[in-house]
Structures are given as structure tokens and as C-alpha cells.
C-alpha positions in Angstrom: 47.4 -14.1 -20.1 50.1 -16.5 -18.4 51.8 -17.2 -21.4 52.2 -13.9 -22.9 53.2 -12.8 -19.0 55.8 -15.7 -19.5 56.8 -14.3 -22.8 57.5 -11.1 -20.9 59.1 -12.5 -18.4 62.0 -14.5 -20.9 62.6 -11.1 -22.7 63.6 -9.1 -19.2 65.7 -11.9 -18.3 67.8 -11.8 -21.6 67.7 -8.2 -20.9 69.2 -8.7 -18.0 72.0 -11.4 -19.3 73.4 -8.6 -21.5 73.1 -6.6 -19.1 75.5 -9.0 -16.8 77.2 -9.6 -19.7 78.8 -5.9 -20.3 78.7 -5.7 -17.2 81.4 -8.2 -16.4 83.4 -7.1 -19.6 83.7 -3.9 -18.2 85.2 -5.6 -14.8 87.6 -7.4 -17.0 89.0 -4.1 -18.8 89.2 -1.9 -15.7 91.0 -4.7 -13.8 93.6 -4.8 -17.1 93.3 -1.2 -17.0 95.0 -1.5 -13.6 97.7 -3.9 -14.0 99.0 -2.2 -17.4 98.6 1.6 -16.6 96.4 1.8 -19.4 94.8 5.2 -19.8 93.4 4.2 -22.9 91.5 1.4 -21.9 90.9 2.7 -18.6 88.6 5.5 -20.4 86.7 3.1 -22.3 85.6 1.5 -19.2 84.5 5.3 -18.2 82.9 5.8 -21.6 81.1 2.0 -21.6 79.3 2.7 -18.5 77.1 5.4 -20.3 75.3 2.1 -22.2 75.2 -0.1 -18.7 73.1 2.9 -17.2 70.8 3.1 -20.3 70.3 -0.4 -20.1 69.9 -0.6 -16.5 66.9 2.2 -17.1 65.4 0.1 -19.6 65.4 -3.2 -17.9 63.8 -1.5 -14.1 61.2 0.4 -16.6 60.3 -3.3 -18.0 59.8 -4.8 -14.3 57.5 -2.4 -13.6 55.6 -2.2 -17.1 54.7 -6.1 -16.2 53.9 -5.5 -12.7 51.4 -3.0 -13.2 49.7 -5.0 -16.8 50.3 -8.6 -15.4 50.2 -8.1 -11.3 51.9 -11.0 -11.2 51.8 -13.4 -8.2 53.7 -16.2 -6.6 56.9 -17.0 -8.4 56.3 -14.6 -11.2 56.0 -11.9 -8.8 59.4 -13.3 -6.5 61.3 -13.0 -10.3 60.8 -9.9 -10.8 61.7 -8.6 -7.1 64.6 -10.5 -7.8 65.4 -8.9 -11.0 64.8 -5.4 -9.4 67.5 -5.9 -7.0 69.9 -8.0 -9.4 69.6 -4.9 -12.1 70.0 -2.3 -9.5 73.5 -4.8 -8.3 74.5 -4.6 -11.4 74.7 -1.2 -12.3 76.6 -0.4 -8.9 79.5 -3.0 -9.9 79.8 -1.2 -13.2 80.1 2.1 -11.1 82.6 0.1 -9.2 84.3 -0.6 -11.9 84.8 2.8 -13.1 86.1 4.0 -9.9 89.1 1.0 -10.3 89.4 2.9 -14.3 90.1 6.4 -12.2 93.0 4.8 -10.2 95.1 4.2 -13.3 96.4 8.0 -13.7 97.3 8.0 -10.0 99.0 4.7 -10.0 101.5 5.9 -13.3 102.8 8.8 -11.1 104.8 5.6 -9.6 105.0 2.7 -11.7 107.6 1.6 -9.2 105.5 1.2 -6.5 105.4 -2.0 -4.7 103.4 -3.9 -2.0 103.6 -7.2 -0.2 100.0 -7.7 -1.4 98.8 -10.3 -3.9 96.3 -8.2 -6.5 96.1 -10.3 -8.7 94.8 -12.9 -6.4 91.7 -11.0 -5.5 91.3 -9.7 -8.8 90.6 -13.1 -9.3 88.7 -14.0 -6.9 86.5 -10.9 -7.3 86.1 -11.9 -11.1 85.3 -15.9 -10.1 82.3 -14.0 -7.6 81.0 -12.2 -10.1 81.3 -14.9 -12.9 79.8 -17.8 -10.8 76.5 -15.7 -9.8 75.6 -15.0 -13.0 75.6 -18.4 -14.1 73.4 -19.0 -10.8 71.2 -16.2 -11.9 71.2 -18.0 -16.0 70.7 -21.5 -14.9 69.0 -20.8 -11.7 70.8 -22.7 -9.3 70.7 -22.0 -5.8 73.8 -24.0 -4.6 76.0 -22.3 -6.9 75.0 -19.2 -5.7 75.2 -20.7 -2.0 78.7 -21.1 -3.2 79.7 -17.4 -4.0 78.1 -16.4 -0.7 81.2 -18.2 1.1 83.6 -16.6 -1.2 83.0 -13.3 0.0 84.9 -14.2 3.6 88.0 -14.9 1.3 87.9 -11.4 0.0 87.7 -10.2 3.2 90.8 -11.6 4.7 92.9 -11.0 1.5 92.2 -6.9 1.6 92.6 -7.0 5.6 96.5 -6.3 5.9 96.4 -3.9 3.0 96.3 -0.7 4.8 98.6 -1.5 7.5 101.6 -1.9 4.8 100.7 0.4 2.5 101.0 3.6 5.6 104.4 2.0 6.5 105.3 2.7 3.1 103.8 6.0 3.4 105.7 7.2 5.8 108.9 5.9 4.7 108.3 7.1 1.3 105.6 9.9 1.0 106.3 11.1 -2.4 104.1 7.6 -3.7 101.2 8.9 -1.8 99.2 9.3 -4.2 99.8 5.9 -5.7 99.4 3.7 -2.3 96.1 5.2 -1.6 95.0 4.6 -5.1 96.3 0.6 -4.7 94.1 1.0 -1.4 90.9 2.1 -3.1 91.3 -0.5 -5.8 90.9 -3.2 -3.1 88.2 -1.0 -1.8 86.3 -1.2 -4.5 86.9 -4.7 -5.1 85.7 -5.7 -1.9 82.6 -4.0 -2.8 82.2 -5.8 -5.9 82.5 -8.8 -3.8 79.9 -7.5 -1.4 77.4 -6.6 -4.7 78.1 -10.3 -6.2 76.9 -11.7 -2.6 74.0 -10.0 -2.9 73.3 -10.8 -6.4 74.0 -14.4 -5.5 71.2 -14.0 -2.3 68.5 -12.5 -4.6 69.0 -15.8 -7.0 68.4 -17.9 -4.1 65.5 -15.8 -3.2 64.2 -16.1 -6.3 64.4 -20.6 -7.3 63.7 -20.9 -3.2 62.0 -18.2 -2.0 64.2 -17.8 1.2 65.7 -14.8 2.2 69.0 -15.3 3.5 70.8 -12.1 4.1 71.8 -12.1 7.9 71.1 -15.3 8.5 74.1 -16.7 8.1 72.7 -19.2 6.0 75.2 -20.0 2.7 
């Protein structure tokens, strides 16, 4: 029984990696989306997130096949908590990156439009986060998932002054709007992505350590 559980076990975790895998290509192309204007590419994003829900269905119904054959205890049991969580993370940052995909026929009304705000280095950062827990989540390493947990804080500071420039910019030019606000939910929802990779990153350490650090402070 243990080693056809463990069999189990190594095919929902490769169903999981390509998961994570589109997952992250899909973050890639809305974030290019972004920075070109692209419509085109910005509705394949749209249109890809159709197979990360499919596959997100198939990977929870697997979790729960194997809990209620297996009842697995212990560590087996911890995994697949952990994978729970992580699929359910994973399907929300491809939601997230849909939203960023929406913001591209807003921000074409202005392609002019400029703020004092360094995108590209959060897009980034954001893309590092989500990059560096997945490899924590393949090769199970708990420090390098420690290591995304302090990243967050840097995503933080980089969206805080955002809003205040973009509604000076508003009110001294109000026909770009439409435009600034989208440029404000983009770092919205990268932020979020950020928040989503943190947790990822704490269900990995959950899962080698069996610690729960969320509000502990402990990263």
C-alpha cells in the first residue's frame, strides 16, 4: 500500500509542476502584455486560463481521491494539505494574471502616459517571487522558500508611493484617467501575486518542516 500511495503521490506532484509551470508562463505574457500594449497577447493570457482552471480541477480532485483510498498520515498526509493550498495559490495568480491582461486596452487610450514609478522593477521582483518558490516547492527546500517570504516586504515598499503620484497626475491631467488607474491596479495585482507566492512559499515550509509560519513572523 505505501508504495503504490508513493506512486500517487509523485504523479500529483508533476501534476502540480505543470501546473506551476503554465502558470508562470502565463505571468510572463501578461506582464509583456503590459509593457507592449499587446491586445493580442494579452487575450491569450485570457484564453490560457481556461486550461489552468481545468487543471487546477483535476489536480484538487486527485488530493482527495488519495485521501479518501490511502488516509494518509504523517508526512504523506502534511503533502497533500500542502498541495491543497499550493493548487488553490496557483489558480488565483493565474486569475491575477488575467486581471494585469484586462489593463492593456485601458492603458492604449494613453500610450503617453508616464509615472515616476519603476514597473519594471517589481515586475521583476514579482516574477523572481514566484520563480524561487516553485523551485522550493520542486526541490523542497525550506530556506529558499524562507527566502521569498522576505521578498514580499520589498514589494511592498516599491507599490507604496504609487497612488499618491498617479492622483497628482489625475488631477492635473484627467483625460488619462482611465489609464493611471489601470497602472494602479497592475501593481495591485502584482502585489497580490506577491502576497500568493508568500503563501505558496509558507505551505512548502509547512510541508519539508512541518511548521506553520504564517503570522509568526518567522522567515
Amino acid at each position: 500500500m505505501t508504495r503504490i500511495l508513493q506512486k500517487e503521490l509523485e504523479k500529483l506532484k508533476k501534476k502540480l509542476l505543470g501546473l506551476s509551470a503554465i502558470v508562470e508562463d502565463n505571468l510572463h505574457m501578461a506582464i509583456r502584455a503590459v509593457e507592449n500594449r499587446d491586445l493580442e497577447l494579452a487575450q491569450e493570457v485570457e484564453e490560457r486560463d481556461c486550461q489552468i482552471d481545468e487543471m487546477e480541477i483535476e489536480v484538487e480532485e486527485e488530493c482527495l481521491k488519495i485521501l479518501a483510498l490511502h488516509q494518509p498520515v504523517a508526512i504523506d498526509l502534511r503533502f497533500l494539505i500542502a498541495i491543497l493550498k499550493i493548487n488553490n495559490d496557483l489558480e488565483r495568480i493565474g486569475d491575477q494574471a488575467v486581471n494585469i491582461s484586462h489593463k492593456v486596452k485601458y492603458l492604449r487610450e494613453n500610450l503617453e502616459v508616464k509615472v515616476n514609478f519603476d514597473f519594471q522593477a517589481m515586475f521583476e521582483k514579482v516574477q523572481k517571487m514566484l520563480h524561487t518558490c516553485l523551485d522550493a516547492l520542486i526541490n523542497l527546500d525550506a530556506e529558499l522558500a524562507r527566502s521569498v517570504c522576505a521578498m514580499d516586504n520589498d514589494v511592498d515598499r516599491m507599490k507604496h508611493d504609487l497612488p499618491k503620484e498617479a492622483f497628482a497626475i489625475i488631477k492635473d491631467q484627467p483625460d488619462k484617467v482611465r489609464s493611471l488607474f489601470a497602472l494602479l491596479g497592475v501593481a495591485r495585482n502584482l502585489e497580490r501575486i506577491a502576497d500568493l507566492a508568500t503563501n505558496i512559499s509558507e505551505d512548502v515550509i509547512y510541508m519539508v518542516e512541518g511548521t506553520i509560519i504564517r503570522h509568526s513572523g518567522d522567515t
